[in-house]
C-alpha positions as CSV (number, residue, x, y, z in Angstrom):
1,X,5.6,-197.0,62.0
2,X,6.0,-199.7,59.5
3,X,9.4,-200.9,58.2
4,X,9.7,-203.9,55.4
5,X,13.0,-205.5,54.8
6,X,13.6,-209.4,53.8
7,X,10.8,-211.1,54.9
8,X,11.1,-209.1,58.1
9,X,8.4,-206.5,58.8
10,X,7.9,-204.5,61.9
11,X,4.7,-202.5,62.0
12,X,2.3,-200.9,65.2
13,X,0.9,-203.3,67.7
14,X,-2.9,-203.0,67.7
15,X,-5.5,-204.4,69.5
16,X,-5.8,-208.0,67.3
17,X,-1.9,-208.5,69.1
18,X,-3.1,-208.2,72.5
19,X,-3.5,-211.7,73.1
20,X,-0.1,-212.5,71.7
21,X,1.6,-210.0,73.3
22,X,-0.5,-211.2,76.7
23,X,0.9,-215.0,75.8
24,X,4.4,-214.1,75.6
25,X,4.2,-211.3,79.0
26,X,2.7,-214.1,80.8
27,X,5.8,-217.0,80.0
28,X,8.5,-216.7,82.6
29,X,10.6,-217.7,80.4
30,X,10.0,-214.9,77.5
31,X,10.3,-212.5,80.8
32,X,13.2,-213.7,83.1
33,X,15.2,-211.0,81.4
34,X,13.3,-208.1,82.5
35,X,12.8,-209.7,86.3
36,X,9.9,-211.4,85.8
37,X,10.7,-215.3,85.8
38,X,6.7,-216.0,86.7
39,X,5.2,-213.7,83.6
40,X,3.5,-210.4,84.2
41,X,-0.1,-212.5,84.6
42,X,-1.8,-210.0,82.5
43,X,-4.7,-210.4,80.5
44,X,-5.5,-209.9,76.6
45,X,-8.2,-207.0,78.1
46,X,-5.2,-205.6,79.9
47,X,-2.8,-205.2,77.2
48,X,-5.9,-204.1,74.5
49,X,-6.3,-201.0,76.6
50,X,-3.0,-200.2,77.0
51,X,-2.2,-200.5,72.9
52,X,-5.4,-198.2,72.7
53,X,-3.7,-195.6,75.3
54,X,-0.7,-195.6,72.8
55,X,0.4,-192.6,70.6
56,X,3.3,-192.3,68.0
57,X,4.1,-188.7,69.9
58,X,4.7,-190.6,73.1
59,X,5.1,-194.4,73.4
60,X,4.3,-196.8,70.8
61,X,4.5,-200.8,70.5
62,X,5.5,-202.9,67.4
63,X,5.1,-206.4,66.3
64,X,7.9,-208.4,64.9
65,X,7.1,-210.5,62.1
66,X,9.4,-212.6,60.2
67,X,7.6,-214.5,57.2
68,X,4.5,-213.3,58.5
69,X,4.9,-215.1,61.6
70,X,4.8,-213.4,65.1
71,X,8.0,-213.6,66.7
72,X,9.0,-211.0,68.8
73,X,8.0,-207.1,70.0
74,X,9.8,-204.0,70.0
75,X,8.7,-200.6,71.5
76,X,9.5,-196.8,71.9
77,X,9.4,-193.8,74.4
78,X,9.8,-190.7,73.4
79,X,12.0,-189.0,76.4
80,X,11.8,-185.5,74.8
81,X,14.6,-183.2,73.5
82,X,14.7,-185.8,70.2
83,X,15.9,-188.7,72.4
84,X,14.1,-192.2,72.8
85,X,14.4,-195.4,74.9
86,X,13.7,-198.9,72.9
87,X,13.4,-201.9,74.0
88,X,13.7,-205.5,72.0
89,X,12.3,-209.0,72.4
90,X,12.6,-212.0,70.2
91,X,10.3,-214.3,71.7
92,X,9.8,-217.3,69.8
93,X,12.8,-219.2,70.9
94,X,13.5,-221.0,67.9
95,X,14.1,-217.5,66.2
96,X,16.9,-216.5,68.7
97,X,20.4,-216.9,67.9
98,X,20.3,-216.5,63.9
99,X,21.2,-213.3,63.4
100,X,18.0,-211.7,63.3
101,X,18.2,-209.5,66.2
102,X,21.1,-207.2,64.3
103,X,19.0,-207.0,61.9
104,X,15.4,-206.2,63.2
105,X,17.3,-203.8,65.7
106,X,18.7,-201.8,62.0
107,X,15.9,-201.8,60.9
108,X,14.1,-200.3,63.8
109,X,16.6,-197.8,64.9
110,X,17.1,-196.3,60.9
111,X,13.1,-195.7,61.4
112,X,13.3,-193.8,64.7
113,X,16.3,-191.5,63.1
114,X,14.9,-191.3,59.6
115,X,11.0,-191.4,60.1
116,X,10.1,-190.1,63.5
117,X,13.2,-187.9,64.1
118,X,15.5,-188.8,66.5
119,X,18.6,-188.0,67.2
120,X,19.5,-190.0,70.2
121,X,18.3,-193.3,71.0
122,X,18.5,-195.1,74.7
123,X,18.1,-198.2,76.2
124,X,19.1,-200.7,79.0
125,X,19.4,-204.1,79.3
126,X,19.9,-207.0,82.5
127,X,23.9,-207.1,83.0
128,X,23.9,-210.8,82.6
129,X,21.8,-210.3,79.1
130,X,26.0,-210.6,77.3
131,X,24.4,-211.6,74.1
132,X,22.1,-208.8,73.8
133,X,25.2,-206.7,74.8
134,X,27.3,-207.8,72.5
135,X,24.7,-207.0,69.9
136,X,24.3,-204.0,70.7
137,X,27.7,-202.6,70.7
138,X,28.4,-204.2,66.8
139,X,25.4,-201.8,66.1
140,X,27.1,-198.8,67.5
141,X,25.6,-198.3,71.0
142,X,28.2,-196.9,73.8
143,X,27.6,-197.8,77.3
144,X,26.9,-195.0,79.7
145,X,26.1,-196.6,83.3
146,X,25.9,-199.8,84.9
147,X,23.4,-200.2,88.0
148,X,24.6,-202.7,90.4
149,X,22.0,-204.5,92.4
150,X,19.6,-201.8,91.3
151,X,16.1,-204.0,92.2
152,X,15.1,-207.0,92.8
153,X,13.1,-210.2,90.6
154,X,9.5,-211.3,91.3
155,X,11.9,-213.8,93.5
156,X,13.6,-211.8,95.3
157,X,17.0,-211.7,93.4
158,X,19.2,-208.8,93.3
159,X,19.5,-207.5,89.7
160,X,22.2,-205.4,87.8
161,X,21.4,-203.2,84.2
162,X,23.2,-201.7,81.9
163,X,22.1,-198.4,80.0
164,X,23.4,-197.8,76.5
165,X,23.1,-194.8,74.2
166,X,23.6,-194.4,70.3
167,X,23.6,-191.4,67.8
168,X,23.1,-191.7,64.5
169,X,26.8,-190.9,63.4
170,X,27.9,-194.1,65.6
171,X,25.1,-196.5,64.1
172,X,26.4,-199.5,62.3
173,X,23.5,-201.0,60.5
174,X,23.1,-204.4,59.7
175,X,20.8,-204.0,56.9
C-alpha cells in the first residue's frame, strides 16, 4: 500500500529499510513501549528476511516518511473475517508530539477500509501509553479489554495493555 498526503507518505517496507527498521528495534528507548527497554538486538539480515516473508494478504510492514525523511513504521495483520490489527510507531523523537500521529494514523486506517477492505480494525497498546490512548479515541477507536499484569518486560516488570477496536462508521479522520 502507498498513501500520499502533505508531505507525509506511507508506503511498503522492503528490504533497503531493514537496516532502519533494525536501528530503531534495537534502541531501548524506540522499544520501552512494547516491553523491550534493551531493543530487540536484531540484525539488518534478520529483519530483510522477515520483510521478504511478507504478503499484502497476510501481514505487511510500512515506512513512515515525512518530507522524505524516515520517521516512524506502521504495520498490519490480517485476522480474517475482514478484521485487522495495526500497530504505530513514530520513532524519531523529535517528530513526536506535533500532531502527526492523528494524522499518519487517518491516513493509514482510510487505506485499510478503502483499499484493502476492511471493515474492522484492532489494536492494543501499553496501559501507561495515555498519549497514544488519547489519540486513539479522538480517531474513533472504542476500548474493548484491558489486561492487567498480562506479561512481563525484558526486566522483569509486570505490564498492563489495552485493546481497542474501530469500524469505519465510528472513524474520525484527521485528514
Amino acid at each position: 500500500m502507498r498513501l500520499e498526503k502533505d508531505g507525509i507518505l506511507i508506503r511498503n517496507a522492503g528490504a533497503a529499510d531493514a537496516g532502519q527498521l533494525a536501528a530503531w528495534w534495537n534502541d531501548g528507548k524506540v522499544m520501552a513501549h512494547a516491553g523491550y527497554p534493551n531493543g530487540l538486538g536484531t540484525t539488518e539480515e534478520t529483519v530483510k528476511k522477515q520483510l521478504e516473508a511478507e504478503r499484502d494478504e497476510t501481514t505487511r510492514r510500512h515506512i513512515i516518511l515525512y518530507r522524505d525523511r524516515p520517521i516512524g513504521e506502521m504495520n498490519y495483520r490480517n485476522l480474517g473475517d475482514k478484521k485487522c490489527i495495526m500497530g504505530i510507531k513514530i520513532c524519531e523523537t523529535d517528530m513526536q508530539n506535533k500532531g502527526f500521529g492523528k494524522k499518519i494514523l487517518s491516513l493509514f486506517i482510510q487505506g485499510l477500509f478503502d483499499v484493502l477492505g476492511y471493515e474492522l480494525v484492532t489494536l492494543d497498546t501499553n496501559l501507561e501509553n495515555r498519549r497514544a490512548q488519547h489519540v486513539y479515541e479522538q480517531l474513533g477507536f472504542r476500548k474493548v479489554m484491558v489486561h492487567m499484569n498480562e506479561w512481563k518486560d525484558q526486566l522483569g516488570r509486570e505490564q498492563s495493555s489495552v485493546d481497542y477496536e474501530l469500524t469505519r462508521e465510528d472513524f474520525r479522520s484527521f485528514i
